[in-house]
C-alpha positions as CSV (number, residue, x, y, z in Angstrom):
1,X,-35.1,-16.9,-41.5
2,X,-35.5,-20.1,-39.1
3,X,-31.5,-20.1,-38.4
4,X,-31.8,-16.4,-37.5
5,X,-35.2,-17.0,-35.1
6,X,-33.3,-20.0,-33.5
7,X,-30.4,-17.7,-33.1
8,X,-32.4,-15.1,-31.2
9,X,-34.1,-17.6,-28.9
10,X,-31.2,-19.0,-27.8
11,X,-29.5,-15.6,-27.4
12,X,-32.3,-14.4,-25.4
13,X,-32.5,-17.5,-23.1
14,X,-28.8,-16.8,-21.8
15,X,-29.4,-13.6,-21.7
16,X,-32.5,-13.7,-19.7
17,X,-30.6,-16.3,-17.5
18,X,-27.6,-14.5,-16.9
19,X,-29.2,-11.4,-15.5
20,X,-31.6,-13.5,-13.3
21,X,-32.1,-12.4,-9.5
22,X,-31.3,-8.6,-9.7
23,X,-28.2,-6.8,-7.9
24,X,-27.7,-7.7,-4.5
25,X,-25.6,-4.8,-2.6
26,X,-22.6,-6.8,-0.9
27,X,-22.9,-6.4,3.0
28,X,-19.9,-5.7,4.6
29,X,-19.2,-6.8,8.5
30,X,-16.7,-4.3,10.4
31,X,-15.2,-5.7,13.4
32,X,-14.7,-3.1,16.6
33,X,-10.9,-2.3,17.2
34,X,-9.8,-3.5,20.7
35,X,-6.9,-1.1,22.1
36,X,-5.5,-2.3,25.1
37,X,-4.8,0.0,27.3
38,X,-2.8,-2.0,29.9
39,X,0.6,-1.9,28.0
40,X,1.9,1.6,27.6
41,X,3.0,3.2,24.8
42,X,7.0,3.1,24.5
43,X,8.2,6.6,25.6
44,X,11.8,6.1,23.4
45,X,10.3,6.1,20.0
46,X,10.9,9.9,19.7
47,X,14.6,9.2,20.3
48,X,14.8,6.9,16.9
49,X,14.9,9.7,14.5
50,X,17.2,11.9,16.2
51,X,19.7,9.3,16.7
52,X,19.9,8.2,13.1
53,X,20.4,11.9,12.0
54,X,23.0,11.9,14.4
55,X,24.6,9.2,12.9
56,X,24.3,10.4,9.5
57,X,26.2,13.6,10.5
58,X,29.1,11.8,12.5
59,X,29.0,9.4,9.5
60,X,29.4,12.4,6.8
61,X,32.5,13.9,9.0
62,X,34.2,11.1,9.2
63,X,34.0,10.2,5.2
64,X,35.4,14.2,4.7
65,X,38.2,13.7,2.3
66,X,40.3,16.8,2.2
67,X,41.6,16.7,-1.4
68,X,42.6,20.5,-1.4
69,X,45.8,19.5,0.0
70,X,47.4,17.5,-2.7
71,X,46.4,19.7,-5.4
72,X,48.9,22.6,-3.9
73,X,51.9,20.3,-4.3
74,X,51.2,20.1,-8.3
């Protein structure tokens, strides 16, 4: 009975310990977002996508292979 008192004691000590000063809710500082508004925004980002599809399409035409031909001459 003494091993399982000692047992308890010391069980309830860390216990007590561990949970000792209570939640504290974590405070969280938000810095302000500085937008400078002396450079302009770049008026040729729009153009980006357009051109790439553009080169996708040329790219696509130009890797065509025409392989109805040769089958006729079999």
């Amino acid at each position: 009975m003494t091993k399982f008192a000692t047992f308890s004691l010391a069980l309830g000590l860390t216990a007590s310990s561990a949970l000792a000063g209570g939640y504290v809710a974590p405070v969280v500082e938000v810095e302000p977002v500085v937008v400078d508004a002396a450079e302009p925004a770049s008026s040729n980002a729009g153009l980006v996508v357009p051109a790439l599809l553009l080169l996708g399409v040329i790219a696509a035409v130009a890797s065509d292979d025409d392989d109805d031909d040769d089958d006729s001459t079999n």
